[in-house]
DRENRONU-454129 format. One record per residue: x, y, z of N, C-alpha, C in turn. Coordinates in nm, 2 decimals, always signed. Layout:
<migus>
     nc1     nc2     nc3    cac1    cac2    cac3     cc1     cc2     cc3
       X       Y       Z       X       Y       Z       X       Y       Z
...
</migus>
This chain:
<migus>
     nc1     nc2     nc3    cac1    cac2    cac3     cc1     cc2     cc3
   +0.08   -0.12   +0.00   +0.00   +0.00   +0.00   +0.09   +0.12   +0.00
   +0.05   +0.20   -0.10   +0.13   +0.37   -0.09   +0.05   +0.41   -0.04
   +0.10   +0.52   +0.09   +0.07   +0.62   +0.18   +0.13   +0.74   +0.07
   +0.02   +0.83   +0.06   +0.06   +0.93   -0.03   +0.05   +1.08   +0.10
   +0.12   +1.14   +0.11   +0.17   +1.28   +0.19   +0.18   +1.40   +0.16
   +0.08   +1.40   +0.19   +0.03   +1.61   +0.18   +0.06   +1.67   +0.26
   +0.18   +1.76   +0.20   +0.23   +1.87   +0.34   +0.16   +2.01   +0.27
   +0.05   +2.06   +0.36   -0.02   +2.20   +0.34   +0.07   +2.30   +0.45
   +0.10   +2.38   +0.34   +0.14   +2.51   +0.43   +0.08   +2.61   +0.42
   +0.05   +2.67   +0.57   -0.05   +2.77   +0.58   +0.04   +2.88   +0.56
   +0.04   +2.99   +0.51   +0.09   +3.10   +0.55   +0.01   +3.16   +0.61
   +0.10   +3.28   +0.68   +0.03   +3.38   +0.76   +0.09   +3.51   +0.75
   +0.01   +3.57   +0.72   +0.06   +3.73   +0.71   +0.04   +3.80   +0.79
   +0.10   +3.88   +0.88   +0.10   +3.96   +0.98   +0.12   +4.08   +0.89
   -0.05   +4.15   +0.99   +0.01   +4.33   +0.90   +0.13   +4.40   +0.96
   +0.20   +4.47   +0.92   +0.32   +4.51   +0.89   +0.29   +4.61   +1.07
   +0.40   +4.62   +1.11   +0.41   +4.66   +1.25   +0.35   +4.80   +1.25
   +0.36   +4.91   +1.13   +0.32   +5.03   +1.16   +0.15   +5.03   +1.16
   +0.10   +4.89   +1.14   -0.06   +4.93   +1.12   -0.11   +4.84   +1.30
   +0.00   +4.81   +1.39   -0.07   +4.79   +1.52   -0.01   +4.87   +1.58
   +0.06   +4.95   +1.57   +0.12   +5.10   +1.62   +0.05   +5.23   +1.59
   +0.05   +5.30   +1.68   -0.02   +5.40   +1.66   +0.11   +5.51   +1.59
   +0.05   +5.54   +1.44   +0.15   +5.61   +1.35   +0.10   +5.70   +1.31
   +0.22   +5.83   +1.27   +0.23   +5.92   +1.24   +0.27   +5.92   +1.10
   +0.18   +6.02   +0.97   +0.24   +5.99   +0.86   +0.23   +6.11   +0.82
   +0.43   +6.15   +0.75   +0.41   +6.30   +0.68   +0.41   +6.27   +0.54
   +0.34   +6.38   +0.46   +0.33   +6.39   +0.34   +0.44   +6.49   +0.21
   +0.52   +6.47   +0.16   +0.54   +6.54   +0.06   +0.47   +6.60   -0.01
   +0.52   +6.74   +0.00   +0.38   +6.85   -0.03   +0.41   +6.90   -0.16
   +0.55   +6.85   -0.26   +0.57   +6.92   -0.37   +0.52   +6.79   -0.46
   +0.42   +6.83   -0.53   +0.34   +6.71   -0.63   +0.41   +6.74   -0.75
   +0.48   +6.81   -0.77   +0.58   +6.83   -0.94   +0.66   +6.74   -0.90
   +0.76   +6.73   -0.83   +0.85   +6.65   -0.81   +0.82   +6.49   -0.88
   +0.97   +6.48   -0.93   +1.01   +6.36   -1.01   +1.02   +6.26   -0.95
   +0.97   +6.14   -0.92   +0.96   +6.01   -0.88   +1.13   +6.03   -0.82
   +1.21   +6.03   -0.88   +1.39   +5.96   -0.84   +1.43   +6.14   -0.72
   +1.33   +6.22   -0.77   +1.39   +6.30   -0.65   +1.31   +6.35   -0.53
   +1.22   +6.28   -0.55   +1.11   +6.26   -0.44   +1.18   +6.15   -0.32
   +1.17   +6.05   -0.38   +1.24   +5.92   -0.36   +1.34   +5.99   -0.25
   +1.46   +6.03   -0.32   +1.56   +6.11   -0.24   +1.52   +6.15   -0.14
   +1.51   +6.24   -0.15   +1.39   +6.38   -0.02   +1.38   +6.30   +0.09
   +1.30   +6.19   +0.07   +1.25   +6.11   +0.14   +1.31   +6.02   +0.20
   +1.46   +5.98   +0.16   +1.55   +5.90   +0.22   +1.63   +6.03   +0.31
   +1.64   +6.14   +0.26   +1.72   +6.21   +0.33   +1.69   +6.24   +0.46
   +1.52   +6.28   +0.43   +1.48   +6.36   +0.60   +1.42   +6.21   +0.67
   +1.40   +6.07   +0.61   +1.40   +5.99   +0.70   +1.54   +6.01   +0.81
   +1.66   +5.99   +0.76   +1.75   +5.99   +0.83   +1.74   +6.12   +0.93
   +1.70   +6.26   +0.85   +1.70   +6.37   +0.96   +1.60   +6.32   +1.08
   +1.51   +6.24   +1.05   +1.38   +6.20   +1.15   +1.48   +6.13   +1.25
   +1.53   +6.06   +1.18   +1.60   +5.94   +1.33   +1.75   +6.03   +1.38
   +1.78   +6.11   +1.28   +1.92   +6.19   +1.39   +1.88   +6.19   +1.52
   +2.03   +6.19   +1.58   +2.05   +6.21   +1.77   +1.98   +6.34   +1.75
   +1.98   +6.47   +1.70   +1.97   +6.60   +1.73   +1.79   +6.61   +1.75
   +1.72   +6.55   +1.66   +1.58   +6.53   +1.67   +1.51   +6.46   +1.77
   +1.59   +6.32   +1.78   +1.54   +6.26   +1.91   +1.56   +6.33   +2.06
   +1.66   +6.40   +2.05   +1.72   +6.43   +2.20   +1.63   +6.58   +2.22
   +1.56   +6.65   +2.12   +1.49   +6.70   +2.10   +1.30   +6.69   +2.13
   +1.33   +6.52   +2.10   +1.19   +6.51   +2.14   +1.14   +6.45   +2.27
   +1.28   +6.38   +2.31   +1.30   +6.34   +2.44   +1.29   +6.48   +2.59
   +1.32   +6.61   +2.52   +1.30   +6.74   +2.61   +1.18   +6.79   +2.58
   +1.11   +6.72   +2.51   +0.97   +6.79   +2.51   +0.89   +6.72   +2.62
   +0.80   +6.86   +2.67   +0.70   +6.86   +2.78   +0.60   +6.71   +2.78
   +0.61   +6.64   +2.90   +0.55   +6.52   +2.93   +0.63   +6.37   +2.86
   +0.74   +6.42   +2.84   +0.81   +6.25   +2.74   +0.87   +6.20   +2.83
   +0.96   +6.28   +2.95   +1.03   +6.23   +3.02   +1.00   +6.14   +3.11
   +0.84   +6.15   +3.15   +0.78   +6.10   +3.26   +0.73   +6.00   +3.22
   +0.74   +5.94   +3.06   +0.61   +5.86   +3.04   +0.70   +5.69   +3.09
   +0.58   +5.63   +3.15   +0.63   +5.50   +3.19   +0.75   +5.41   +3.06
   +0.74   +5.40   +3.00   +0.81   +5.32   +2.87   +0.97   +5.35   +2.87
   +0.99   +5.49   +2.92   +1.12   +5.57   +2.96   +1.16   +5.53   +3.11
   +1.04   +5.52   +3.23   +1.17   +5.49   +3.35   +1.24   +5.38   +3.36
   +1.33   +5.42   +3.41   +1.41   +5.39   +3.47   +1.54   +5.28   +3.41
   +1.51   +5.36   +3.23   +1.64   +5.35   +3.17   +1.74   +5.46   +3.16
   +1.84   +5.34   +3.12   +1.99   +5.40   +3.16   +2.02   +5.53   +3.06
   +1.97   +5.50   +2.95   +2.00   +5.56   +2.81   +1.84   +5.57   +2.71
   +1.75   +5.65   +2.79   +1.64   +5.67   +2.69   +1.70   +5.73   +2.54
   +1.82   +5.82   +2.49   +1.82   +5.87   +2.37   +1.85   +5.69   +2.25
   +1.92   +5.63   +2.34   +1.97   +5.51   +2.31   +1.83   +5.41   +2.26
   +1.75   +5.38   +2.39   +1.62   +5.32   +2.35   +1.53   +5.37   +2.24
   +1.56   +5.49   +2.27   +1.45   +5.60   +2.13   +1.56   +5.49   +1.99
   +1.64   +5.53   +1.95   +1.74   +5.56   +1.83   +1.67   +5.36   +1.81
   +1.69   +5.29   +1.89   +1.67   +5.17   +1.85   +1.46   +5.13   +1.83
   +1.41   +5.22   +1.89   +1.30   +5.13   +1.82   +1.24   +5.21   +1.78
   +1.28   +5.37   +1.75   +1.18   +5.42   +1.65   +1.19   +5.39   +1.50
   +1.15   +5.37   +1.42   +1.07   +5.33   +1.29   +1.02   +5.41   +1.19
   +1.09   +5.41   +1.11   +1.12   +5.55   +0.99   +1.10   +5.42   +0.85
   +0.95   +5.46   +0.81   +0.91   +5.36   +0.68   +0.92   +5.46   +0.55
   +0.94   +5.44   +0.47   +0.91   +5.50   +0.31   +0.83   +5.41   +0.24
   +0.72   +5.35   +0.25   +0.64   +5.24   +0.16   +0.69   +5.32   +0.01
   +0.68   +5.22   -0.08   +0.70   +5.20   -0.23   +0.64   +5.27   -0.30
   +0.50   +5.27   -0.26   +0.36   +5.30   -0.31   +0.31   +5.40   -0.21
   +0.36   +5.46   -0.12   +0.32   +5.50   -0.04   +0.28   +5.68   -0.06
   +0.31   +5.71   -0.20   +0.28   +5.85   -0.28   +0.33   +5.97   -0.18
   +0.43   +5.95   -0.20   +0.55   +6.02   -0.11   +0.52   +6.07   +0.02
   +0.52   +5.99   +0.11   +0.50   +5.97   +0.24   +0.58   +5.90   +0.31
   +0.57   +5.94   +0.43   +0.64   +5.89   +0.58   +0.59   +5.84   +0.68
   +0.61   +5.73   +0.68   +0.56   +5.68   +0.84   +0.61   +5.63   +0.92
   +0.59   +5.71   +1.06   +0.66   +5.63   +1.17   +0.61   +5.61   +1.30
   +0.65   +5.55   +1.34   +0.57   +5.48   +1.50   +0.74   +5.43   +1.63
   +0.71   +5.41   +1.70   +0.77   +5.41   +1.79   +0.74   +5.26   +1.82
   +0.85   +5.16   +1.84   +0.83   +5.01   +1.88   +0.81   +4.97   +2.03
   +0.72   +4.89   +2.05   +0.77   +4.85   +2.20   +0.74   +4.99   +2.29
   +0.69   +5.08   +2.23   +0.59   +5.15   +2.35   +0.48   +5.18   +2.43
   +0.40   +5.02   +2.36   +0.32   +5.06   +2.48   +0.22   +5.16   +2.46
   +0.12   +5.19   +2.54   +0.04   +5.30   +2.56   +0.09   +5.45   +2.53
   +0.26   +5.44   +2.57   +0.32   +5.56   +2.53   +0.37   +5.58   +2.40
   +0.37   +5.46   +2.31   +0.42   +5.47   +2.18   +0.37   +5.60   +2.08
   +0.25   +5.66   +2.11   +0.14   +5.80   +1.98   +0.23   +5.90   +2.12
   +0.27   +5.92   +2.22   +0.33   +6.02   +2.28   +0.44   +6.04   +2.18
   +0.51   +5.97   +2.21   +0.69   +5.92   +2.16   +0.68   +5.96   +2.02
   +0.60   +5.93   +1.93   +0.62   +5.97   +1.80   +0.58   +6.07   +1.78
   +0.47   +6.13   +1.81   +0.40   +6.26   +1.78   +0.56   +6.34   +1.84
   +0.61   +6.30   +1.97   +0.70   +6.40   +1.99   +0.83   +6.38   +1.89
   +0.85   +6.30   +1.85   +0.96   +6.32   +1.77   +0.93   +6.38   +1.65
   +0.81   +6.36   +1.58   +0.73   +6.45   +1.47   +0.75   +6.59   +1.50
   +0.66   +6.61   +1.57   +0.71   +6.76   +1.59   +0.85   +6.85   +1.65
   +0.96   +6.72   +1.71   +1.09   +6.80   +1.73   +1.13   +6.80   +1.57
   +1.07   +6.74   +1.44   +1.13   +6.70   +1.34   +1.12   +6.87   +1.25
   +0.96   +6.86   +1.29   +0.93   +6.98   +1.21   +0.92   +7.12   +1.23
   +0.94   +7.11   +1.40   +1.01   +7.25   +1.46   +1.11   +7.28   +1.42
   +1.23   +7.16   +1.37   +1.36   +7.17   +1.37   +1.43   +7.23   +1.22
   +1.26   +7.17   +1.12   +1.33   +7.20   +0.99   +1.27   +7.33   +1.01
   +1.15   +7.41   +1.08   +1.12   +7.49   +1.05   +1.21   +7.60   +1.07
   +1.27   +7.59   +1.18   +1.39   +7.66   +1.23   +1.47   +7.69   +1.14
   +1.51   +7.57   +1.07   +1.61   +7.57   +0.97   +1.65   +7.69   +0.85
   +1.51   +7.64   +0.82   +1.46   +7.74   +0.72   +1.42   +7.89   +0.76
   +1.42   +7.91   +0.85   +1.38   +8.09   +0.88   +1.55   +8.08   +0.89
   +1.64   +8.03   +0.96   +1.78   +8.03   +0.97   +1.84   +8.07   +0.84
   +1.77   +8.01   +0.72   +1.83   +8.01   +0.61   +1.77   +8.12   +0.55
   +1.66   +8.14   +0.51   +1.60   +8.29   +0.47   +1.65   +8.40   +0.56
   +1.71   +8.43   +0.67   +1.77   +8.56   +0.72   +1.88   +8.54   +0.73
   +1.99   +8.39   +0.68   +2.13   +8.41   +0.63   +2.06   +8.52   +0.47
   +2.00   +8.41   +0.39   +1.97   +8.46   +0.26   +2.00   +8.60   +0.28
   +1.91   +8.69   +0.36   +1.86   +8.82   +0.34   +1.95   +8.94   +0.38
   +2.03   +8.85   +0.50   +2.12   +8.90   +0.53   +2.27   +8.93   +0.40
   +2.26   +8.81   +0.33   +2.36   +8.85   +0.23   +2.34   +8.93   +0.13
   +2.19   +8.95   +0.07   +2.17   +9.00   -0.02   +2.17   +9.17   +0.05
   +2.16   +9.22   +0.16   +2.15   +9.27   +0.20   +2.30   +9.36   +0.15
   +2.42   +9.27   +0.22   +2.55   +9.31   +0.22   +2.61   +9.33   +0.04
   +2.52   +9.25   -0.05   +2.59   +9.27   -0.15   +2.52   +9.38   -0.19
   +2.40   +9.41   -0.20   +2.35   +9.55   -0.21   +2.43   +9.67   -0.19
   +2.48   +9.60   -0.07   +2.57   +9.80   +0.01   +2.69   +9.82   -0.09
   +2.77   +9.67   -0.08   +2.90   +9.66   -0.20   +2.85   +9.74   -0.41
   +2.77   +9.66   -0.42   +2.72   +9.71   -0.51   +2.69   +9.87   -0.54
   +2.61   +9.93   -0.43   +2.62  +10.06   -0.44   +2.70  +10.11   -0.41
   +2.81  +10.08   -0.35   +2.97  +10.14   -0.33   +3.06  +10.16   -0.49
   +3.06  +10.00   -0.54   +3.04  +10.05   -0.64   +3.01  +10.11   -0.75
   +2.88  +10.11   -0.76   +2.82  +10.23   -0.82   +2.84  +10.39   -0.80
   +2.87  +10.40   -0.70   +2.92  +10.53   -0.66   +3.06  +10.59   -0.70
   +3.16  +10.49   -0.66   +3.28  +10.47   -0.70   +3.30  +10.51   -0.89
   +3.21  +10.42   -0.99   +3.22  +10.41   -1.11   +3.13  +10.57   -1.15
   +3.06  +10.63   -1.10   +3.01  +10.74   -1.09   +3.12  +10.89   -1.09
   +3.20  +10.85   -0.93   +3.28  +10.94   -0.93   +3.37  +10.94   -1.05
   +3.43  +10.82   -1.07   +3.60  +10.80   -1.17   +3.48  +10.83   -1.35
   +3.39  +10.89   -1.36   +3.37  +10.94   -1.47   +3.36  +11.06   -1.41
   +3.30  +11.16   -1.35   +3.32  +11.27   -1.34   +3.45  +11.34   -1.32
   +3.52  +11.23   -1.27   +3.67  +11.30   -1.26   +3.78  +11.29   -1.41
   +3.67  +11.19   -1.51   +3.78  +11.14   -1.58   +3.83  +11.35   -1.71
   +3.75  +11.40   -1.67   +3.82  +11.49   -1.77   +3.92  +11.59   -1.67
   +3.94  +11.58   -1.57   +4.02  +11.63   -1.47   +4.15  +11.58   -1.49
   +4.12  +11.40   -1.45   +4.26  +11.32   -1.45   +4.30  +11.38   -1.59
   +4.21  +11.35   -1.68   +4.32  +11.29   -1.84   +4.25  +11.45   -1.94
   +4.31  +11.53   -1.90   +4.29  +11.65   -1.97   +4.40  +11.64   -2.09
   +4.24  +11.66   -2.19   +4.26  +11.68   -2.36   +4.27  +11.82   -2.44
   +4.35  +11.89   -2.49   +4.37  +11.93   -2.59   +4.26  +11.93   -2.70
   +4.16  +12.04   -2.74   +4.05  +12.00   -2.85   +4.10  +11.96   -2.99
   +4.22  +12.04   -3.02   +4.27  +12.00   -3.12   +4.39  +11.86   -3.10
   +4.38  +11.79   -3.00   +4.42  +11.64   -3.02   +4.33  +11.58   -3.02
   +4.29  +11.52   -3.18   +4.19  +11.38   -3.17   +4.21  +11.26   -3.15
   +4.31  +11.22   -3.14   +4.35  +11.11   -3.09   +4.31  +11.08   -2.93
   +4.39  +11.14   -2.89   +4.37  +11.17   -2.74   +4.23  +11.19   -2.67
   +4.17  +11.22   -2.69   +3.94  +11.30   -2.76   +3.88  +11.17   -2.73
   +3.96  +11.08   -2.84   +3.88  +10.97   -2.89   +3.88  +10.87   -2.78
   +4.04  +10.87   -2.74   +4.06  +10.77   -2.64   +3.99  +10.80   -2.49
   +3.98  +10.93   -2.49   +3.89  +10.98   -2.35   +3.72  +10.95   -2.38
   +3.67  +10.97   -2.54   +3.53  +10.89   -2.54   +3.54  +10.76   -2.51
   +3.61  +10.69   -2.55   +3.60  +10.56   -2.52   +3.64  +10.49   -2.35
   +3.69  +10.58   -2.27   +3.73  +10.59   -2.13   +3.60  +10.61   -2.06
   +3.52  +10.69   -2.10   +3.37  +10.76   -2.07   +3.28  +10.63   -2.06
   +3.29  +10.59   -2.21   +3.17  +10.54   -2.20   +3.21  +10.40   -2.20
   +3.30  +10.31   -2.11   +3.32  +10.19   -2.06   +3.30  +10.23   -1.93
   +3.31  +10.35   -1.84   +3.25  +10.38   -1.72   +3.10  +10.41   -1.73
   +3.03  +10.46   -1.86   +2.94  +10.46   -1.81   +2.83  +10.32   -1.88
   +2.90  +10.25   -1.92   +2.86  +10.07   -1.95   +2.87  +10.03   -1.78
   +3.00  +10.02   -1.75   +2.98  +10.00   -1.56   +2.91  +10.05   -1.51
   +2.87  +10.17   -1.50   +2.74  +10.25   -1.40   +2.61  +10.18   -1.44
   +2.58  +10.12   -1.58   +2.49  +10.07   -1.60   +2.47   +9.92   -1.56
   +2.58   +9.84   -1.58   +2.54   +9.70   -1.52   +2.56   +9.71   -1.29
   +2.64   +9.81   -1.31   +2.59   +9.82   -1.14   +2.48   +9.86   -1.10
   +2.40   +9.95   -1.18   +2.26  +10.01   -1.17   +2.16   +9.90   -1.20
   +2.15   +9.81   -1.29   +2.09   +9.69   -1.32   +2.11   +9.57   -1.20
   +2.24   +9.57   -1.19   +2.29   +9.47   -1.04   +2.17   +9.51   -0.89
   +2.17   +9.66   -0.89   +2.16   +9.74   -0.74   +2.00   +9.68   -0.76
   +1.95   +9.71   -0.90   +1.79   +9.70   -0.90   +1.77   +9.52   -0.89
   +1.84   +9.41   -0.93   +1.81   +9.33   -0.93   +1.83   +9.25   -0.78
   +1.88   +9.31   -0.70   +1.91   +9.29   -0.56   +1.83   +9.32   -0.48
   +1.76   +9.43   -0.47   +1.62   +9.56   -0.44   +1.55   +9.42   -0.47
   +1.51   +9.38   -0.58   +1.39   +9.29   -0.62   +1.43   +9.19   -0.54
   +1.52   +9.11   -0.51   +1.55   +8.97   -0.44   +1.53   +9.01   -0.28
   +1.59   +9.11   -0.23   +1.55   +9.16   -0.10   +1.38   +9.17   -0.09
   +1.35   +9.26   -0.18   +1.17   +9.26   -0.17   +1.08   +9.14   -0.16
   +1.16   +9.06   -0.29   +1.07   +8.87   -0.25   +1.11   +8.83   -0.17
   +1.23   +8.85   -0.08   +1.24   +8.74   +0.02   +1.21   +8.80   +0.15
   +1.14   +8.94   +0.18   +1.11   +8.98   +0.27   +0.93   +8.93   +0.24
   +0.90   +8.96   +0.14   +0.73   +8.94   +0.08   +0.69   +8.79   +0.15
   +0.76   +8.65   +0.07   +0.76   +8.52   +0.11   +0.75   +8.50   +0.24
   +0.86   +8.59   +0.33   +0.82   +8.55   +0.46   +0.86   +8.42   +0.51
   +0.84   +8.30   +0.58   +0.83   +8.20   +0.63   +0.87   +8.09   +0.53
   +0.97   +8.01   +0.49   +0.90   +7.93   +0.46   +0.85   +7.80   +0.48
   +0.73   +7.71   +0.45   +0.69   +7.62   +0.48   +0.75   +7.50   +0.50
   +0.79   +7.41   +0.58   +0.88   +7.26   +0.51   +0.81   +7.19   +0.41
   +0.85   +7.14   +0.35   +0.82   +7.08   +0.25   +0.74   +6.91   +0.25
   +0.76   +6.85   +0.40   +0.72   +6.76   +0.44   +0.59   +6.82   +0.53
   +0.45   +6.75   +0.50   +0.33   +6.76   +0.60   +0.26   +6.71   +0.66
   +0.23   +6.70   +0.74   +0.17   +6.61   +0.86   -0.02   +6.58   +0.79
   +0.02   +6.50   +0.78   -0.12   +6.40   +0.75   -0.19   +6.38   +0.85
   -0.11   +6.35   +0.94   -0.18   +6.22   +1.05   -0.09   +6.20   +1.15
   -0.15   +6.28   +1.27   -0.09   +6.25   +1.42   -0.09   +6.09   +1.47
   -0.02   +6.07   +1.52   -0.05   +5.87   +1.62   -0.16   +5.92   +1.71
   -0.25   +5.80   +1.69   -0.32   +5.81   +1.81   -0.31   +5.75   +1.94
   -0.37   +5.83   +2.06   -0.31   +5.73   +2.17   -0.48   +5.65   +2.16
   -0.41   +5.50   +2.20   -0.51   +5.43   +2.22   -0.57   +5.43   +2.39
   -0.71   +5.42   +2.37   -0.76   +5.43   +2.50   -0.80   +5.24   +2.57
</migus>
């Protein structure tokens, strides 16, 4: 007699850890963006999500210190850095999600706070960077009108320095052409001063700017 042997294998799919976590998901807010530089963006500020400077960040925000999941370790920046959870799904149409592992009832605290040390931190960034900006355009402005001023005086003085004889035309000619290469310079400095004026006006107008990553969806705490 043949004994014939059926081995059935069950699989089992477990949904993916961030859907029994209470998760936070940011969105990429630039919809022009090109698939391969999206993609990017999104590897990059993952990593800024999990930097020491963000965690240790979110670790000083009001009520994180106290939450049970944290006492009475040695190295909470250390426990953060290992079970927070920074996903980029495939399909996930340029999105971020993350959750906190192994926290417990405090896991939607823990992430919400690192969320927003994330996006305080870029926001900071970016006003940091728009009043370097403003600041520089500022300085090349003043340079610029220095020399404009400069290329202003050295034509009014040019028939002082290089005094012509009317009956030398040689000499005449070469002082027209001295003139008006100073006053080609007074023109692209004049054009410079105005196009500076305009870059100081937009970037005082703009104002703030927004991060580029947006919050979808706070973690919830589960009750």
């Amino acid at each position: 007699m043949i004994h014939t042997c059926v081995v059935v294998t069950v699989l089992m799919f477990a949904p993916p850890p961030a859907e029994r976590q209470p998760t936070a998901v940011l969105v990429d807010s630039l919809s022009g963006a090109q698939k391969e530089d999206r993609d990017s963006f999104l590897r990059e500020q993952s990593e800024t999500i999990r930097s020491d400077p963000v965690l240790r960040a979110a670790l000083r925000r009001p009520g994180v210190a106290g939450l049970r999941a944290l006492r009475g370790l040695p190295d909470p920046l250390a426990w953060l850095r290992e079970n927070l959870q920074v996903d980029v799904p495939k399909d996930g149409g340029g999105a971020i999600r993350i959750w906190v592992r192994g926290g417990g009832a405090d896991g939607a605290v823990l992430t919400n706070a690192v969320v927003d040390a994330y996006l305080e931190g870029i926001a900071a960034a970016l006003r940091r960077r728009g009043e370097n900006l403003l600041a520089e355009l500022i300085k090349s402005r003043a340079r610029c009108a220095e020399d404009l001023e400069s290329h202003r005086r050295r034509l009014r003085q040019l028939p002082a320095l290089n005094p012509v004889k009317p009956e030398d035309a040689k000499l005449q000619k070469l002082l027209e052409l001295e003139k008006a290469r100073w006053t080609e310079a007074i023109k692209g400095a004049e054009a410079g001063l105005q196009a500076l004026e305009w870059q100081i006006q937009s970037v005082r107008a703009e104002g703030e700017t927004p991060p580029r990553l947006k919050l979808k969806q706070r973690a919830r705490i589960s009750r």
